[in-house]
The first five atom37 places (N, CA, C, CB, O) and aatype in JSON, in Angstrom:
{
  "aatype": [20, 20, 20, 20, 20, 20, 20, 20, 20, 20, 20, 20, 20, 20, 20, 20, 20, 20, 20, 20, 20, 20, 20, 20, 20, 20, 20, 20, 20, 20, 20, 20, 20, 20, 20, 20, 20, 20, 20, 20, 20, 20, 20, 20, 20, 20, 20, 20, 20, 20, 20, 20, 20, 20, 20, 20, 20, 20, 20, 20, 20, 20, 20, 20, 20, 20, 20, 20, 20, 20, 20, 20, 20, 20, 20, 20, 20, 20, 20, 20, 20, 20, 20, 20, 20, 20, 20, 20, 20, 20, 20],
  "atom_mask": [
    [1, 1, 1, 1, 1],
    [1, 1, 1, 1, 1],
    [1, 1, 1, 1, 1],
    [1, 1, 1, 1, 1],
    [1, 1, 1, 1, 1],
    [1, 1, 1, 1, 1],
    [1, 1, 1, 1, 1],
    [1, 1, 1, 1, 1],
    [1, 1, 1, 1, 1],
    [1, 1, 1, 1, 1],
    [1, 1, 1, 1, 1],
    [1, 1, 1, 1, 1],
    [1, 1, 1, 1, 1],
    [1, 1, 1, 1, 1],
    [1, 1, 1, 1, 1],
    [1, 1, 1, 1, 1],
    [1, 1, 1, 1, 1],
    [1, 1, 1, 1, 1],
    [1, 1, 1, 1, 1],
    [1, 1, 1, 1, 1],
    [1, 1, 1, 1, 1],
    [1, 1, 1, 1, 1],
    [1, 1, 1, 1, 1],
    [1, 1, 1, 1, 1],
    [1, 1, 1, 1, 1],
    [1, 1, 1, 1, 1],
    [1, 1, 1, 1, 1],
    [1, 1, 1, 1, 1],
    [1, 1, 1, 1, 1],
    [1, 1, 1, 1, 1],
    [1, 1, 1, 1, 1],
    [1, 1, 1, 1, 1],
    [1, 1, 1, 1, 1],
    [1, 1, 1, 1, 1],
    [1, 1, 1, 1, 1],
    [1, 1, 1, 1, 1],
    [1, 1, 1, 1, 1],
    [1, 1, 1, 1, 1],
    [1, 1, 1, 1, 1],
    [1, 1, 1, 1, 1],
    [1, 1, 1, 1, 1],
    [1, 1, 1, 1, 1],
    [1, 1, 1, 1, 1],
    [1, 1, 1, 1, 1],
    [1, 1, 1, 1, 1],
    [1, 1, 1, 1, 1],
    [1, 1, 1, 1, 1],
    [1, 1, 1, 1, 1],
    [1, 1, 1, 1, 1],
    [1, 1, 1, 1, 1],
    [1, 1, 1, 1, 1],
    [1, 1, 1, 1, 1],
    [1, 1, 1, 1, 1],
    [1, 1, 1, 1, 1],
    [1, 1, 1, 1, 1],
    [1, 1, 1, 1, 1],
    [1, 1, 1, 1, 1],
    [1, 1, 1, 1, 1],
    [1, 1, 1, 1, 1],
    [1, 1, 1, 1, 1],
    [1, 1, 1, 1, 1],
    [1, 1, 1, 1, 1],
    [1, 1, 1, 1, 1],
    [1, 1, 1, 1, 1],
    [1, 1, 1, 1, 1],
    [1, 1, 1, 1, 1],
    [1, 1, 1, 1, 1],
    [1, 1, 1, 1, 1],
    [1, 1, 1, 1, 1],
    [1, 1, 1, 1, 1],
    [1, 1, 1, 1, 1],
    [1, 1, 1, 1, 1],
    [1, 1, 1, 1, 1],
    [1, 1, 1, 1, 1],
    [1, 1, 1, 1, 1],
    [1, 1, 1, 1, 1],
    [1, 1, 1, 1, 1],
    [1, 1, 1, 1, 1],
    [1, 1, 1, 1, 1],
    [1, 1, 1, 1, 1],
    [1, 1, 1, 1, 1],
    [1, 1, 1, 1, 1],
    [1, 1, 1, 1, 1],
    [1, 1, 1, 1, 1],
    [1, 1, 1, 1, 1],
    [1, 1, 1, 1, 1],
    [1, 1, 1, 1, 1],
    [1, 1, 1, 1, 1],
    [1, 1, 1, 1, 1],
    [1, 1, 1, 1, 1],
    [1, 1, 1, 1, 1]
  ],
  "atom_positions": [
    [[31.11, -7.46, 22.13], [30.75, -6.09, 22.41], [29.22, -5.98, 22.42], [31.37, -5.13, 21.36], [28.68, -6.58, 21.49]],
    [[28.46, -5.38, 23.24], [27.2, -5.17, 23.79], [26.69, -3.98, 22.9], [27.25, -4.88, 25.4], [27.44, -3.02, 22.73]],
    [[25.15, -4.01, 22.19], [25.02, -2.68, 22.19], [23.71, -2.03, 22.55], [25.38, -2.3, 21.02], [22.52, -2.29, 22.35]],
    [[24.03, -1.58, 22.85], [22.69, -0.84, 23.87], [21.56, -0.62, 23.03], [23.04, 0.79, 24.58], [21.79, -0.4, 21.84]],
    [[20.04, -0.64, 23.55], [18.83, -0.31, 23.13], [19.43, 0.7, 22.83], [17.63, -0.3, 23.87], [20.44, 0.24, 22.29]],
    [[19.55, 2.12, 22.8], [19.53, 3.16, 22.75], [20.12, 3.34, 21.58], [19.91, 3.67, 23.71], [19.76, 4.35, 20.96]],
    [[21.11, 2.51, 20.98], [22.15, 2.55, 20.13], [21.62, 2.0, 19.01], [23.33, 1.92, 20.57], [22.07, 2.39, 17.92]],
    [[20.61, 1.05, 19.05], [19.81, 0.28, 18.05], [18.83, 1.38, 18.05], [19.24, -1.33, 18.43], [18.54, 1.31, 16.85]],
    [[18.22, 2.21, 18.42], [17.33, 3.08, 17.99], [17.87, 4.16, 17.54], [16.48, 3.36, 18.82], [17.23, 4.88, 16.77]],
    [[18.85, 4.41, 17.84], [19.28, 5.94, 16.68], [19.88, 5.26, 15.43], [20.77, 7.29, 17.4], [20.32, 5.94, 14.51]],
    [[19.89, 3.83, 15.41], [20.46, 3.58, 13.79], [19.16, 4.06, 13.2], [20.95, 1.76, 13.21], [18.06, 3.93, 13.73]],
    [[19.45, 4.71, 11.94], [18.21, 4.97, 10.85], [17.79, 3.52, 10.17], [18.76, 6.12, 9.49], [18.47, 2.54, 9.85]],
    [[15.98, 3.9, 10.09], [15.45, 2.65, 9.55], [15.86, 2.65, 8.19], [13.93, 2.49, 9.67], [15.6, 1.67, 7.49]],
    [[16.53, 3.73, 7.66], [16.66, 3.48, 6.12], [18.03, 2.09, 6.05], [17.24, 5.31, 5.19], [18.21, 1.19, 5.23]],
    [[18.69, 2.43, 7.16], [19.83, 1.14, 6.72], [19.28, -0.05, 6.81], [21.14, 0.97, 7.63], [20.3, -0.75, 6.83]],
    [[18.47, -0.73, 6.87], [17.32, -1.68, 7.12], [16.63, -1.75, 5.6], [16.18, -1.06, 8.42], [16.26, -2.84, 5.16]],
    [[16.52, -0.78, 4.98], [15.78, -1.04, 4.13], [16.1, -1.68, 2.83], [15.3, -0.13, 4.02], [17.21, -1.65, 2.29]],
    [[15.32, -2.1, 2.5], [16.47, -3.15, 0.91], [15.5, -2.38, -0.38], [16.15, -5.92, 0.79], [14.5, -1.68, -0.22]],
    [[16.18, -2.78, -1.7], [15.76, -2.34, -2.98], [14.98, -3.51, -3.12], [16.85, -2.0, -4.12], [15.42, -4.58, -2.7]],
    [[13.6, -3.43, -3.78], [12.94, -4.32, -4.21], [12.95, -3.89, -6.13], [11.46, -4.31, -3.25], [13.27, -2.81, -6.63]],
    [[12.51, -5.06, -6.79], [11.95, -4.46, -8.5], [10.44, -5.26, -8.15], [13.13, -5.29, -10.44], [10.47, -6.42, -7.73]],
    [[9.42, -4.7, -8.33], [8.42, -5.4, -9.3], [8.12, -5.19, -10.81], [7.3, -5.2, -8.8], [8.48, -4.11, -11.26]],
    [[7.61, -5.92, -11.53], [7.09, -5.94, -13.02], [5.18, -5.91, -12.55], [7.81, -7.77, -14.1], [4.32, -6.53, -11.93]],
    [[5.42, -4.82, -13.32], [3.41, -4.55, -13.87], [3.32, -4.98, -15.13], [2.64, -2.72, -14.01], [4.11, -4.64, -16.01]],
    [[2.28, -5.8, -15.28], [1.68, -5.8, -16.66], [0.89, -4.63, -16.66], [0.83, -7.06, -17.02], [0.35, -4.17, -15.65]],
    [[0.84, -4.19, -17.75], [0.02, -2.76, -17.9], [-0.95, -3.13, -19.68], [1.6, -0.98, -18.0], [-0.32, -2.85, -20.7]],
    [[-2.21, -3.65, -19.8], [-2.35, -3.81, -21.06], [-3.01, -3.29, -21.52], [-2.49, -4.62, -21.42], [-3.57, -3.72, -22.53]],
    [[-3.27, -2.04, -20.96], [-4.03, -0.47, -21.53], [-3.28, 0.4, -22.33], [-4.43, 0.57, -20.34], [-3.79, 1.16, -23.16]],
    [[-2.09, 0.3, -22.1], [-1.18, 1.03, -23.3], [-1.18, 0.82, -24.83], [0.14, 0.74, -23.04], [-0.71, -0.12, -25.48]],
    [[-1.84, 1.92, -25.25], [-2.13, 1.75, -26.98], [-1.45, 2.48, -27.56], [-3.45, 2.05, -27.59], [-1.47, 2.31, -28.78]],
    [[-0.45, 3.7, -27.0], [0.05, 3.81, -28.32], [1.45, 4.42, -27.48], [-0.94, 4.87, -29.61], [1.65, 4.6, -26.28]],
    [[2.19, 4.61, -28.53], [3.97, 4.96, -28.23], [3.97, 6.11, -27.38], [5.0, 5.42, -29.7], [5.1, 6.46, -27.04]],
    [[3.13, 6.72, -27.0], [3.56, 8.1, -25.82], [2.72, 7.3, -24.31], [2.52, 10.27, -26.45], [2.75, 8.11, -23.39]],
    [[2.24, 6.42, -24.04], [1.78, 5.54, -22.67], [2.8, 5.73, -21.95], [1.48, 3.93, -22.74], [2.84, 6.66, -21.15]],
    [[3.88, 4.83, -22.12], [4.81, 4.44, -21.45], [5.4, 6.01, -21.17], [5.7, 3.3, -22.22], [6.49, 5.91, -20.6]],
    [[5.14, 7.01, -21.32], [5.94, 8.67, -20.8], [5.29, 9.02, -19.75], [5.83, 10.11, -21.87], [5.75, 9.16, -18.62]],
    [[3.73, 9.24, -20.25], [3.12, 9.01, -18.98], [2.95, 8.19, -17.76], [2.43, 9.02, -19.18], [2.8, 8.7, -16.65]],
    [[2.95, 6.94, -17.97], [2.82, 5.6, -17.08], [4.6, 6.34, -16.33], [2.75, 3.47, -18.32], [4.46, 6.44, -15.11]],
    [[5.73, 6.71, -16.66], [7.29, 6.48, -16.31], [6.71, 7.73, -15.45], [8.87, 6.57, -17.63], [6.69, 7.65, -14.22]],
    [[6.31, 8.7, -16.03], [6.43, 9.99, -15.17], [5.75, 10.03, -13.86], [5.91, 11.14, -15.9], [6.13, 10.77, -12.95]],
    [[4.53, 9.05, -13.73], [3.62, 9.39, -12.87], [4.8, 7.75, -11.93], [1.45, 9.38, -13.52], [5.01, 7.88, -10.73]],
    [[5.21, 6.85, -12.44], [5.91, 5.56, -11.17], [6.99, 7.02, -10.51], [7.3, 3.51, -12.21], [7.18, 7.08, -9.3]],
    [[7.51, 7.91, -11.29], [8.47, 7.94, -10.71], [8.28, 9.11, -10.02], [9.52, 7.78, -11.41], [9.29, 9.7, -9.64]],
    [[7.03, 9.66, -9.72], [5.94, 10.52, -8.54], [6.07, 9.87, -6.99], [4.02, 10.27, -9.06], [6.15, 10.46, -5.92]],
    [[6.07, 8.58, -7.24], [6.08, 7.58, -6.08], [7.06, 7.69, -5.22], [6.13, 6.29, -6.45], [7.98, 6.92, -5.48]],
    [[7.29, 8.59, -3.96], [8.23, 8.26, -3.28], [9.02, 7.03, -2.88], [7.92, 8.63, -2.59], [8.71, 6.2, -2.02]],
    [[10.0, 7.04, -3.56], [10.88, 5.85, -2.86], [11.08, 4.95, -4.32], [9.9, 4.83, -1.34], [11.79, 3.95, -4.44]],
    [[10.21, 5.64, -5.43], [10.61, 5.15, -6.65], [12.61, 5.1, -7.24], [9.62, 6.2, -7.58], [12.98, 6.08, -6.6]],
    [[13.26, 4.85, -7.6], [14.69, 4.68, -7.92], [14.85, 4.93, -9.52], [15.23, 3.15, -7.46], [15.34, 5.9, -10.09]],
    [[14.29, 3.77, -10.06], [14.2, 3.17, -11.54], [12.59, 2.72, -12.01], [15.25, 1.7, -11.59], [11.89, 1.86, -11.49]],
    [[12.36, 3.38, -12.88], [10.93, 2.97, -13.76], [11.38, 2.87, -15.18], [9.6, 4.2, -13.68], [11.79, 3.87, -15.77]],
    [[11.3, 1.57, -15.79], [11.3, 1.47, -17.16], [10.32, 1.39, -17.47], [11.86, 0.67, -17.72], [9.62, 1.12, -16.5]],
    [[9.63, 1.48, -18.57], [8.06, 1.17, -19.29], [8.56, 0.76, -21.07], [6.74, 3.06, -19.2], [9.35, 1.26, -21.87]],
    [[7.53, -0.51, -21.07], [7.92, -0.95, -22.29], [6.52, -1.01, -22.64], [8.85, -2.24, -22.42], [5.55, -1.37, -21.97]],
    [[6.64, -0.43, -24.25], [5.03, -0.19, -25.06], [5.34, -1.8, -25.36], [4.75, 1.25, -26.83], [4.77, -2.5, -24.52]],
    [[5.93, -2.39, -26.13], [6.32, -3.55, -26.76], [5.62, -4.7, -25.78], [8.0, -3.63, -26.9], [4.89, -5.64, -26.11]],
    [[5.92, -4.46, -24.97], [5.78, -5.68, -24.21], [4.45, -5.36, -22.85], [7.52, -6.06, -23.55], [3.83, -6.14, -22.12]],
    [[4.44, -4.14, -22.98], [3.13, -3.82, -22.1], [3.32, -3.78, -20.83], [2.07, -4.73, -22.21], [2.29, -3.95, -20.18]],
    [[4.4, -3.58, -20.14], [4.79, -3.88, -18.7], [5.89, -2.95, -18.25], [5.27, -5.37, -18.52], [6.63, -2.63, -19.18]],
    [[6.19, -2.47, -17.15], [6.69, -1.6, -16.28], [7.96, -2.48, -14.94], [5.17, -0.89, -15.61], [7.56, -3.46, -14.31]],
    [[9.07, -2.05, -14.75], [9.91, -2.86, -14.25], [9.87, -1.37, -12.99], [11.43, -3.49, -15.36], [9.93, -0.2, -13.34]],
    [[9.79, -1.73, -11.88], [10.56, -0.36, -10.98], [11.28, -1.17, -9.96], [9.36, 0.93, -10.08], [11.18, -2.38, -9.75]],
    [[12.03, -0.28, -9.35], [12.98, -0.36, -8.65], [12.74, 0.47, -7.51], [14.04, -0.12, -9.32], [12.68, 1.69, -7.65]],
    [[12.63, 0.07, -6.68], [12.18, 1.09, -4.75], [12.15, 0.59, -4.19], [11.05, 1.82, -4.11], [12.01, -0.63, -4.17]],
    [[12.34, 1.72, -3.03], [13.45, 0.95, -1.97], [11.67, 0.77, -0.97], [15.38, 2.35, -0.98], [10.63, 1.43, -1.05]],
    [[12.01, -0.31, -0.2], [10.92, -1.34, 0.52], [10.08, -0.22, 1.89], [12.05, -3.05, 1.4], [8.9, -0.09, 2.19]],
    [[11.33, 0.41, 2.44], [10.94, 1.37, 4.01], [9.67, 2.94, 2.61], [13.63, 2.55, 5.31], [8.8, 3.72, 3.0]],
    [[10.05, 2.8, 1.52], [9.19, 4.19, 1.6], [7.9, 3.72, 0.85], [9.98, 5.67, 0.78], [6.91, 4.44, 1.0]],
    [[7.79, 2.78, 0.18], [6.43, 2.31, -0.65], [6.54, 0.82, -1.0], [6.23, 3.17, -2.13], [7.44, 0.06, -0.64]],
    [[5.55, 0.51, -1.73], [5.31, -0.98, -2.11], [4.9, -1.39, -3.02], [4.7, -1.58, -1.53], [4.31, -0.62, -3.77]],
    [[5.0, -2.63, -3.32], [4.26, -2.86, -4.77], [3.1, -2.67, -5.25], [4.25, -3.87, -5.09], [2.88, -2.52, -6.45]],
    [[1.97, -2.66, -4.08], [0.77, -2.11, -4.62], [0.59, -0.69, -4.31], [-0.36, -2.85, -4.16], [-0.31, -0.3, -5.07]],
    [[0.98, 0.26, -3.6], [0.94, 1.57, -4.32], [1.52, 2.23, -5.63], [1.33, 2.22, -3.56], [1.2, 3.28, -6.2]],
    [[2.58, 1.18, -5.96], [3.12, 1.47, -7.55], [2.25, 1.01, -8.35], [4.46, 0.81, -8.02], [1.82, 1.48, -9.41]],
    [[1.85, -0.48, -7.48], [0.71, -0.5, -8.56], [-1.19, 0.16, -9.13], [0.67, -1.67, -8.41], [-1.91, -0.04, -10.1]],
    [[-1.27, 0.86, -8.03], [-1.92, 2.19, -8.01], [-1.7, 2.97, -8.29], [-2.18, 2.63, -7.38], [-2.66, 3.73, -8.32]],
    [[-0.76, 3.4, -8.62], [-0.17, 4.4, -9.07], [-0.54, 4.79, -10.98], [1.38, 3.99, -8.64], [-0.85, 5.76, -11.67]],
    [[-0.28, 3.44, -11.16], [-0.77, 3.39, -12.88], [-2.51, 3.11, -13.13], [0.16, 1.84, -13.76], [-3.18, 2.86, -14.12]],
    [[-2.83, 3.32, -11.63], [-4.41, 2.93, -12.1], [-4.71, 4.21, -12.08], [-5.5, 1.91, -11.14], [-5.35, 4.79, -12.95]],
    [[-4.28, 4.67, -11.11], [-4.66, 6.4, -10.54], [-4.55, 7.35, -11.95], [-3.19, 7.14, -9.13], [-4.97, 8.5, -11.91]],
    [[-4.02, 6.84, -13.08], [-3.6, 7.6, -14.04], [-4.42, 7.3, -15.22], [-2.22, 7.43, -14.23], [-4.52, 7.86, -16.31]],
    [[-5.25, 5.81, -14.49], [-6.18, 5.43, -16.09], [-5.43, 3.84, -16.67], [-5.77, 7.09, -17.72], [-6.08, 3.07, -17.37]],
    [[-4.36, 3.62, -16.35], [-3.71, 2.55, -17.15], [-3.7, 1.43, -16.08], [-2.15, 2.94, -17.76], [-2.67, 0.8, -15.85]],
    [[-5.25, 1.11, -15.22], [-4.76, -0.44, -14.88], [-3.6, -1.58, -14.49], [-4.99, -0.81, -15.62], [-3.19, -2.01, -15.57]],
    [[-3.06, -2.1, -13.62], [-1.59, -3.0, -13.75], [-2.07, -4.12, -13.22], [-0.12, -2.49, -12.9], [-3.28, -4.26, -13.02]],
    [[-1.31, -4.9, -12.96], [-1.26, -6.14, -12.27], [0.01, -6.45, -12.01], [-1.86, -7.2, -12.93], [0.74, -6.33, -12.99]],
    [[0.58, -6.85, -10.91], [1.73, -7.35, -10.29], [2.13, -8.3, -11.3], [1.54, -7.94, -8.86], [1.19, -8.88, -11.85]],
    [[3.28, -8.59, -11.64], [3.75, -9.75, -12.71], [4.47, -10.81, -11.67], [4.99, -9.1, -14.06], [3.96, -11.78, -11.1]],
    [[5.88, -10.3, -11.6], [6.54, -10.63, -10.55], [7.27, -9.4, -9.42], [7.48, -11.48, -11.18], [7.41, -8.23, -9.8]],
    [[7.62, -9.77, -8.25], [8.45, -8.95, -7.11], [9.45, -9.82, -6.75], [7.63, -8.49, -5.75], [9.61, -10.99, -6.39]],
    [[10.02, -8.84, -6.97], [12.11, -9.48, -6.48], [12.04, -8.58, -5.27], [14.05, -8.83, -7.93], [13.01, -8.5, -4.5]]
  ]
}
């Protein structure tokens, strides 16, 4: 079965799009209310899903989907706020 240009352009780019996670190190966080702020402002980020923030361990896990943002505007995102990141890993 054939399918037409036309037919490939009205599919939405969102079905195309996949879930990514990256991990931020974040090692500006000093005390137990960081991580509320650092969660509130990832999950500002369009296309954000899931933001965990761990004081313990100093690092940020998110979850977003690939078509609306990326790892380095998330990871701007925590600079934009004062708390510095660095990419750890991206799945």
């Amino acid at each position: 079965m054939k399918i037409s240009l036309l037919t490939l352009l009205l599919v939405s780019t969102s079905a195309w799009a996949e879930t990514q996670t990256v991990t931020l190190d974040i090692p500006g966080m000093t005390c137990a209310a960081c991580p509320i702020t650092i969660k509130k402002a990832l999950t500002r980020v369009e296309g954000v899903a899931i933001a965990e923030v761990n004081y313990k361990t100093r690092a940020a896990t998110v979850t977003f989907d690939d078509v609306q943002t990326n790892a380095e505007t998330i990871r701007q995102a925590t600079g934009n706020i004062g708390y510095p990141s660095t990419i750890r890993v991206q799945q």
